[in-house]
N, C-alpha and C positions, 0 to 999 in steps of 0.2 A: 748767381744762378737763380732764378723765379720759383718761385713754390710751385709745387706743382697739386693738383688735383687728380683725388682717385678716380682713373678712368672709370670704375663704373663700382656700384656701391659692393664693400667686401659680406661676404656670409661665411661668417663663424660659426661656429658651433656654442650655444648660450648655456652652462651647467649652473645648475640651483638648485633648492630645495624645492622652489615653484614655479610656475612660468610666465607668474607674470609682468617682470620687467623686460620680457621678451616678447610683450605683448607689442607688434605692428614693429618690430626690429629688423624682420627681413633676417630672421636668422633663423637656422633649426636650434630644438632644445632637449637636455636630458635634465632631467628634475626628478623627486622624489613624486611631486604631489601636480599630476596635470588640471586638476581643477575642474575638470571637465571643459575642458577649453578644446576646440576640433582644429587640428592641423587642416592647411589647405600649401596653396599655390605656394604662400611666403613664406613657407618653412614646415619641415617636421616635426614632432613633437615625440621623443620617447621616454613614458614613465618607468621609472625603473623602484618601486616601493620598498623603503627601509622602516624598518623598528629601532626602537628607542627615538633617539634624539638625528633627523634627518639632517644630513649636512654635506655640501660640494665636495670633501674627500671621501666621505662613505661613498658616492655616486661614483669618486674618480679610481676607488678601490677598486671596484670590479671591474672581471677582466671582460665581460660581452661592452661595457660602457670604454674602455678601451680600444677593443677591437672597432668599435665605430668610431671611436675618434681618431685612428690610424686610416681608417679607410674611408671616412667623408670629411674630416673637417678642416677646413682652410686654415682657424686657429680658434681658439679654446676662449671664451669669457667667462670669467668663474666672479659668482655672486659672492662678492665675504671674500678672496683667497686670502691665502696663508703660504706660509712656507711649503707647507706641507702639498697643500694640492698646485703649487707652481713646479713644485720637484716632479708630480705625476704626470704632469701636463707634459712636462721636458720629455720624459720619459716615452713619448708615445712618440717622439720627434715631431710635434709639433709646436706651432711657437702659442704663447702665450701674451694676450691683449687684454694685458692687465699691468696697473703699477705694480712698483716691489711691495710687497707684502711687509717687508720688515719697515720699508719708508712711512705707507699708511700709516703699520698700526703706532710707530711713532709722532707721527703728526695726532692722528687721533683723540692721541694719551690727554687724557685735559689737564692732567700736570703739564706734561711739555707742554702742551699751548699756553698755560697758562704763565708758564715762565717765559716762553719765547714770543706771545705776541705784542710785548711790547715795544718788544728792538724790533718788531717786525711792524711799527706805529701802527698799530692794528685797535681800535679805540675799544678795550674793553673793562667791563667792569673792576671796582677796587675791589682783590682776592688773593690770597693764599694758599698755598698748595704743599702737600708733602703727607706723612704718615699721621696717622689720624692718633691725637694722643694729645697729652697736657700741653706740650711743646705746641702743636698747632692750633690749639684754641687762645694759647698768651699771644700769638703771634697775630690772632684773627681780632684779639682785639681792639683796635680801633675801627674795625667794620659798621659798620651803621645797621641795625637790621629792618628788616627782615633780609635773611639771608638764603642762600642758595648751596645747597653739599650734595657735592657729585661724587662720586665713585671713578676714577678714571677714567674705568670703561662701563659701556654699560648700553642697552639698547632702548630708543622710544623711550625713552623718562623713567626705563626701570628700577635705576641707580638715582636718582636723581630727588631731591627733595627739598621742601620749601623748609624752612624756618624761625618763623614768625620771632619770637625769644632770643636771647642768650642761652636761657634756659633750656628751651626747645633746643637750641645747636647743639649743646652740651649734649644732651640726650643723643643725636645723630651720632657726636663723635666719640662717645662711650659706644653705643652699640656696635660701631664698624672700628674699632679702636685696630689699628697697627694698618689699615688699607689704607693704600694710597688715594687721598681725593681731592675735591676743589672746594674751598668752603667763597662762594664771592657774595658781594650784596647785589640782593634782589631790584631789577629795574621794571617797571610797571611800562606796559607801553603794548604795542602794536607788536605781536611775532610776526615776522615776515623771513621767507628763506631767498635764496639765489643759489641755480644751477649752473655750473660752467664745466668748461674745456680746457686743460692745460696743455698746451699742445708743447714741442720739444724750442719754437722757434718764438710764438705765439698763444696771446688765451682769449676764450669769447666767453663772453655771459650774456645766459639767460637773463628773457625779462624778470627783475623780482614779483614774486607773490605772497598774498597771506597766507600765514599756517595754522589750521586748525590745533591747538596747541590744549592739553587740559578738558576735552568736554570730558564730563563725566557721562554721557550716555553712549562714547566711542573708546574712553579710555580708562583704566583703575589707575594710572597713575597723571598726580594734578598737574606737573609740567609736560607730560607725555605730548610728543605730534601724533598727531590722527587723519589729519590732509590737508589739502590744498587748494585755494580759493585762488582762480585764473580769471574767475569772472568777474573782477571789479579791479582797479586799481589798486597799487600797492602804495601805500602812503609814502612818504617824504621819498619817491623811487627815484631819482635823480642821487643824490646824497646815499642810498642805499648801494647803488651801483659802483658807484665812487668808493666803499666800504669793501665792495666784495670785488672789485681791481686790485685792491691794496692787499686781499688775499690770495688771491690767482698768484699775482706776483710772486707772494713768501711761499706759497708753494710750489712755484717752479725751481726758485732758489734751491728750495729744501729736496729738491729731485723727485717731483713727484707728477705723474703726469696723465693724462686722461678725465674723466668726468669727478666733479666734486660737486659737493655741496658746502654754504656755507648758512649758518641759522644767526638774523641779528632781531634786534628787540627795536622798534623805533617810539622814545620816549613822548610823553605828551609837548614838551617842548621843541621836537622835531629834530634832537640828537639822534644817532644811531648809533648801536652798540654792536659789538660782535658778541656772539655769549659762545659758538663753538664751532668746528670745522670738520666736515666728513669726507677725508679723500678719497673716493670711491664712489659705485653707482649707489643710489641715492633712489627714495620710496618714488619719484617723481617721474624715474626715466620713461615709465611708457604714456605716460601724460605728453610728454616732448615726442617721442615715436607715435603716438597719434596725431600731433601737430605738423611733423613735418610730412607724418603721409598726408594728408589732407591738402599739403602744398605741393606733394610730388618731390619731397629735399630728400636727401639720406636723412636717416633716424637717427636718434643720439646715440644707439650701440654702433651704425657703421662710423659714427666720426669718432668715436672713440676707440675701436678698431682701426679707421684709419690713419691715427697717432702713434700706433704703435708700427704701422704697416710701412707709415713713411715719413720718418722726422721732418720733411720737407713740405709736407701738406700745408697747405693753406684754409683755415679755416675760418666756414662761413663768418661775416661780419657780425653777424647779431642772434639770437636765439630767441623764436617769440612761440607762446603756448595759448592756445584758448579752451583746452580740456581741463577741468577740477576734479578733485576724489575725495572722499570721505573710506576712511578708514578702520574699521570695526574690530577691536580687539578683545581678548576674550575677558567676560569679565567674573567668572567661574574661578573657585579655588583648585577647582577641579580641571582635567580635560576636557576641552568640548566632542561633545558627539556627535556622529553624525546629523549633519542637520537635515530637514525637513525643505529648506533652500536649496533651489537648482542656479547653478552657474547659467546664463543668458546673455542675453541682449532683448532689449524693449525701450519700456519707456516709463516716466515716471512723470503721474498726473500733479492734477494742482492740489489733491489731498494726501502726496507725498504716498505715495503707492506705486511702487515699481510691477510694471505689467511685462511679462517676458511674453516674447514675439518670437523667439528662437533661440538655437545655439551660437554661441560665442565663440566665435574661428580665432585664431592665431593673430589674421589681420586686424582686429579689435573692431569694435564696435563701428559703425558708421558716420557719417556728422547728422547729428539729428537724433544718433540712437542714443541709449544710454547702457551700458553692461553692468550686471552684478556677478562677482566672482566670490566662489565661495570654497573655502578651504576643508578638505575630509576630518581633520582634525586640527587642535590646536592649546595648549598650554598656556595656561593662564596667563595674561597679557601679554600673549602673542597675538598674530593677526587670524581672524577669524573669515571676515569677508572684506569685501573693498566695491564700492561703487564707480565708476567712469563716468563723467556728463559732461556735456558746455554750459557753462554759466556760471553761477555765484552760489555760496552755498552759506556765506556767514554774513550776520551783522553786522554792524560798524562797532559792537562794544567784541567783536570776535565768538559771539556764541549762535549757533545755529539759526537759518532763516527759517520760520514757522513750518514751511512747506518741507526742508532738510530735517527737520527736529520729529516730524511725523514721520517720515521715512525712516530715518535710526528707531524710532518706537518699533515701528513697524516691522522691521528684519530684524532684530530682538525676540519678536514676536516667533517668528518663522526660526529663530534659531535654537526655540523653544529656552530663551532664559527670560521669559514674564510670567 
């Protein structure tokens, strides 16, 4: 029987804590934090504001955010889900277009990856994994350093740290002593990530790009991602593609299915490495949603939607992006405040100075525009604002181009942390 294609692109319902991996998705959204982003034609936007710590089951608790999603939504995409908000989803009788919750966050686990991507010939680093204690530092022994200790889990490089020493590791694994983590050696090289689709038959990847990885003027933490650089070639990308097939694959094995990310390191001798795997939507998606409006394609939320809609789809042959982001995290011990920064669309001169022209709709910014989005609040290195553009944004040694480097000054500036 032939694959078939979805007659016409699916609109879900998009819940999150923000809106904007829903940004040019062709979907409506319920989020904690609208950004000042304006609904239009593509979709609704409804804020629903929570205290403490905002998150897709606090939003799928309530019963008005319920009641809308019984009475408009075709099906449910939940930013993060869990068990928990996949059971609330069920609950409203509609379906849910997402992996299983318990599959992700096992693949995730960078123990389990780290034990299983070998049988899965997935080329990664020489490392060690298990509870953090005497036992894992005899065993880390023969490591070469400088080394790399992750935390299992952990967001944007928060868990995540370099260490230079023996000594310095030591120090790591006394202080997280009984958690479970990853201690590998460190590879110097090019970060570069790949977006893809795991579909139930079939899987496609995105073109790979560079990842802004570690600036200190976007991130407090040094392996931290902070964005994405569409506008230049991504080094050894023949060999990089080849790398993140070989992931698609062990994740479809491993029954997981819909949008992934996968992050590899490409070394100065033009090896590639895998260092980690994120099954799930991924900081990139509205980068690929403004790519494929720009072509007129469905966006990455409707094919990822329509994986779940119809195991028989047929998905597009290849995934190509020409929008980059840079990514602003907060670099306060404190909460950030209100900023003095308005969410937009404009444009951003040759002395790296973004000029807003207007409000920033739903459909995302224009080709030509550039949007800055900015967050009401945010917890220290979390994400604060995020920028949208075509072109390039990093050097060839991976650190900001003069003209990016003044801009990040610059909305720092406005964010009131200079």
């Amino acid at each position: 029987m032939p694959a078939r294609r979805p007659a016409a692109e699916p609109r879900p319902v998009f819940v999150g804590t923000d809106v904007v991996p829903a940004l040019a998705g062709n979907v409506s959204v319920i989020c904690a934090d609208g950004c000042e982003v304006e609904a239009d034609g593509s979709g609704s936007i409804t804020v629903e504001p929570l205290g403490g710590v905002p998150s897709a089951v606090a939003l799928l608790e309530r019963p008005a955010v319920q009641r809308r999603i019984r009475r408009e939504a075709e099906a449910v995409i939940v930013w993060k889900p869990s068990v928990r908000s996949e059971d609330l989803v069920r609950e409203c009788g509609v379906p849910v277009a997402n992996a299983r919750p318990a599959i992700a966050r096992r693949l995730e686990n960078k123990v389990y990856f780290a034990r299983s991507a070998p049988d899965a010939w997935l080329p990664v680093p020489r490392m060690v994994a298990g509870e953090a204690g005497p036992a894992l530092l005899e065993e880390a022994g023969p490591l070469r350093a400088p080394y790399v200790f992750q935390l299992a889990r952990g967001f944007s490089g928060q868990h995540t740290h370099r260490a230079a020493t023996p000594a310095e590791l030591t120090a790591l694994v006394t202080a997280y002593r009984g958690r479970l983590c990853r201690i590998a050696e460190f590879i110097a090289g090019d970060p570069v990530t790949v977006t893809g689709i795991v579909g139930e038959r079939e899987v496609v990847l995105g073109a790979p790009c560079r990842q802004a990885t570690g600036i200190a003027a976007c991130t407090p933490y040094p392996l931290g991602s902070c964005g994405n650089d569409f506008g230049q070639p991504a080094p050894a990308a023949n060999a990089v593609r080849s790398v993140a097939a070989r992931v698609a694959a062990w994740l479809q094995r491993e029954g997981h299915r819909g949008v992934y990310g996968a992050d590899m390191v490409v070394a100065p001798d033009g090896e590639v490495w895998c260092l980690e795997v994120n099954p799930r939507l991924v900081a990139s998606v509205p980068l690929w949603n403004l790519a494929a409006r720009d072509r007129g394609e469905p966006s990455m939320l409707g094919w990822h939607r329509a994986v779940f809609a119809d195991p028989a789809v047929a998905l597009p042959a290849r995934l190509e992006c020409h929008w980059s982001q840079l990514i602003l995290h907060n670099l306060r011990a404190a909460s950030q405040q209100p900023p003095r920064l308005q969410t937009g669309v404009g444009r951003i001169d040759d002395e790296g100075r973004f000029h807003r022209t207007g409000p920033l709709r739903l459909l995302g910014p224009a080709p030509g525009e550039a949007a800055l989005i900015v967050r009401q609040r945010a917890s220290r290195g979390h994400e604060v604002a995020r920028v949208l553009f075509e072109g390039p944004c990093l050097e060839p040694d991976g650190q900001l181009l003069p003209r990016m480097a003044a801009l990040v000054a610059d909305l720092r500036d406005g964010l009131g942390e200079r």
